[in-house]
C-alpha positions as CSV (number, residue, x, y, z in Angstrom):
1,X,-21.2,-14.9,2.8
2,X,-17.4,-14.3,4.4
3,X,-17.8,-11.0,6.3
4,X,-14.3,-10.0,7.1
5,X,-12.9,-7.0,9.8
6,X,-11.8,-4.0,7.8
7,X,-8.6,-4.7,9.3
8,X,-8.3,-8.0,8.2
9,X,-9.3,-7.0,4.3
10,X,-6.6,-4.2,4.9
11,X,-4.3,-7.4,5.7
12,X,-4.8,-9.2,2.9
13,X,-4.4,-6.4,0.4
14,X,-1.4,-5.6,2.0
15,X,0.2,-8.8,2.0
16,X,-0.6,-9.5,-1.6
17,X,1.3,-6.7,-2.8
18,X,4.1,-7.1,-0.4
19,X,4.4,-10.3,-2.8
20,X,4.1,-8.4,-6.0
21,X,6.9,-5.9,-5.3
22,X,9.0,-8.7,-3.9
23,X,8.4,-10.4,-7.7
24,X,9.7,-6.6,-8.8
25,X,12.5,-6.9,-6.6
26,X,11.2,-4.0,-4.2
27,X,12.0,-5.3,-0.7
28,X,8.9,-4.4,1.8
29,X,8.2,-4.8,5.7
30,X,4.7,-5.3,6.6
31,X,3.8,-3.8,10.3
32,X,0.7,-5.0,12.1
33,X,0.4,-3.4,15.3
34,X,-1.3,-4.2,18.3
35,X,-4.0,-1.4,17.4
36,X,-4.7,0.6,14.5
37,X,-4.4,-0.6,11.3
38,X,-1.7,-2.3,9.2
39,X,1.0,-0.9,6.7
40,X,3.6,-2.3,4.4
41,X,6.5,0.0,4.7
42,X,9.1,0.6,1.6
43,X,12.2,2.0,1.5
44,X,12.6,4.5,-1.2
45,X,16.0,5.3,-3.4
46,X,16.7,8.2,-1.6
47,X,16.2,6.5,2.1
48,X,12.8,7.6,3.0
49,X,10.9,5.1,4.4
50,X,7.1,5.0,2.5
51,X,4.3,3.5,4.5
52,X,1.6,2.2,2.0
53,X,-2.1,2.2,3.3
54,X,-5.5,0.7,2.5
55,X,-8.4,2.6,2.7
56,X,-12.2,1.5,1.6
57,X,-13.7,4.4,-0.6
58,X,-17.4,4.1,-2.2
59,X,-15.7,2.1,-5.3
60,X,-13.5,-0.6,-3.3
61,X,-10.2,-0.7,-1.7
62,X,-7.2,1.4,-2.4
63,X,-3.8,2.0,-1.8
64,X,-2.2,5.1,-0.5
65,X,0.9,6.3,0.8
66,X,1.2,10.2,1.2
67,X,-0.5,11.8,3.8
68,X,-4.0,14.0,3.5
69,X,-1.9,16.8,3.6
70,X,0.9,16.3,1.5
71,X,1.3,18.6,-1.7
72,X,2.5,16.8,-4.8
73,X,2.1,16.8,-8.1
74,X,2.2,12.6,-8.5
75,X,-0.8,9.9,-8.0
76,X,-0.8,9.3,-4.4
77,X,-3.2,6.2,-4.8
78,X,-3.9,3.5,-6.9
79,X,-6.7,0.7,-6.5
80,X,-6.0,-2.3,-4.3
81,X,-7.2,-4.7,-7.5
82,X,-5.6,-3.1,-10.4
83,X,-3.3,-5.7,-12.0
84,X,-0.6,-2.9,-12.1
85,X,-0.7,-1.9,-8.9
86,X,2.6,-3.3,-7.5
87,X,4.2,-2.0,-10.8
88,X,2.8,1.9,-10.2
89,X,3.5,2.0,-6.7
90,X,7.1,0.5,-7.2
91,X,7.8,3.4,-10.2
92,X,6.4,6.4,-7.9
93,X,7.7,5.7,-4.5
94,X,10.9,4.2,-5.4
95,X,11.8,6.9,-8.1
């Protein structure tokens, strides 16, 4: 069985849809600090930089990228395996 750091699954999910936006032409930085976990940041349209997160809840991974206390009306989160996921994220946070 491959046990893996939280960090490290945060990582991967990270980096795989770094590659799906690039596909979807959505350029994307991915910051891995020296502690704390890791982020792929996007700029949106109108020049605010998004930082996308992954956090474990009961059901598996998921992205997110508007804080706790943010109040919106759009889907702040989408699961770190949906097939879409690259597509969602790159329609709400670039819009």
């Amino acid at each position: 069985m491959d046990v893996r750091d939280p960090q490290q699954e945060q990582y991967i999910h990270l980096v795989r849809l770094g590659w799906d936006l690039r596909v979807l032409e959505v350029s994307t930085s991915l910051v891995v600090p020296a502690s704390g976990p890791p982020v792929l940041e996007i700029m949106s349209l109108n020049g605010v930089r998004v930082r996308i997160q992954v956090a474990r809840r009961a059901c598996g991974w998921v992205f997110v990228w508007r804080p706790w206390w943010s109040v919106t009306w759009r889907r702040d989160w989408v699961w770190a395996e949906a097939n879409n996921a690259a597509d969602m994220i790159a329609s709400t946070v670039t819009a």
